[in-house]
C-alpha positions in Angstrom: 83.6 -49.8 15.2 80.7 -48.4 16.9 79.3 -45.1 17.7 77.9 -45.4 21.0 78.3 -48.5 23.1 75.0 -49.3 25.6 75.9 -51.4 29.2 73.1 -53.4 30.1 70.2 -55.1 27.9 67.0 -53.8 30.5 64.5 -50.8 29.8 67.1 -48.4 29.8 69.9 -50.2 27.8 67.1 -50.8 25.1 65.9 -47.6 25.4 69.1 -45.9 24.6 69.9 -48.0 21.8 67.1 -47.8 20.1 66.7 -44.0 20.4 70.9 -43.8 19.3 70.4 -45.9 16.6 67.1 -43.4 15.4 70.1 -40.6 15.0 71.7 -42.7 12.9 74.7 -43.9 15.5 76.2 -47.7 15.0 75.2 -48.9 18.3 76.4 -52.2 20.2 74.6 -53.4 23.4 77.0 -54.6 26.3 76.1 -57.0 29.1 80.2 -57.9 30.2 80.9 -55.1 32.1 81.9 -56.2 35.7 79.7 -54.6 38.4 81.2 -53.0 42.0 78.3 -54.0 44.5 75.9 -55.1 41.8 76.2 -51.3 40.2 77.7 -48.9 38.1 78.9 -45.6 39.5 78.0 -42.4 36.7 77.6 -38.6 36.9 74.3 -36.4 36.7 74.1 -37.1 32.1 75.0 -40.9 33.0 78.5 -40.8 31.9 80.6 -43.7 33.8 84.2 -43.3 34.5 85.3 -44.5 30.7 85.1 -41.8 28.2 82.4 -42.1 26.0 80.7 -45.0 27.7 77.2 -44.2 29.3 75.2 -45.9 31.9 71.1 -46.1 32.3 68.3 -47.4 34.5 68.5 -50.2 37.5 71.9 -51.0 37.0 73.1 -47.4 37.6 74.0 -46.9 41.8 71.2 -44.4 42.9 68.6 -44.3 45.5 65.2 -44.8 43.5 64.9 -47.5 40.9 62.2 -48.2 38.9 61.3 -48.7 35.2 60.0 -44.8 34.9 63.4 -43.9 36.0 65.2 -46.3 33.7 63.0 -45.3 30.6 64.3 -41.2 31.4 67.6 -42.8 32.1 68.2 -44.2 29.3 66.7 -41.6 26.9 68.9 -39.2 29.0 71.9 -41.5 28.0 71.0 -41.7 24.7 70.5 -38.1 23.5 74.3 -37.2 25.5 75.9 -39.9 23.8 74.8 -38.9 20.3 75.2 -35.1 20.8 
């Protein structure tokens, strides 16, 4: 069973697991998840449309990408998902 489970193994996955796994959260990283035009769809704290399941960086369907973005992305994801 895991805490918190991260989608994606770039910047901002990593970035999210390792900052979830600093609080102390059993973490699993994710790279199956099947893509709707090469991205996933999530709200303003990176929540996707499964409960409890978060979303960071490049593979997250918004206008600018770019590793500064992913790194705030996924710290963003990680401190909502272990809150």
């Amino acid at each position: 069973m895991y805490d918190i489970i991260v989608i994606g193994a770039g910047p901002a996955g990593i970035s999210s697991a390792i900052y979830a796994t600093s609080r102390g959260k059993n973490v699993l990283i994710y790279e199956g998840l099947t893509l709707i035009n090469g991205y996933i769809s999530v709200n303003e704290k990176m929540e996707t449309s499964i409960s409890g399941v978060y979303a960071a960086g490049d593979i997250c369907a918004k206008q600018v990408r770019q590793i500064a973005t992913a790194v705030a992305d996924g710290a963003i994801a990680g401190i909502n998902a272990s809150i």
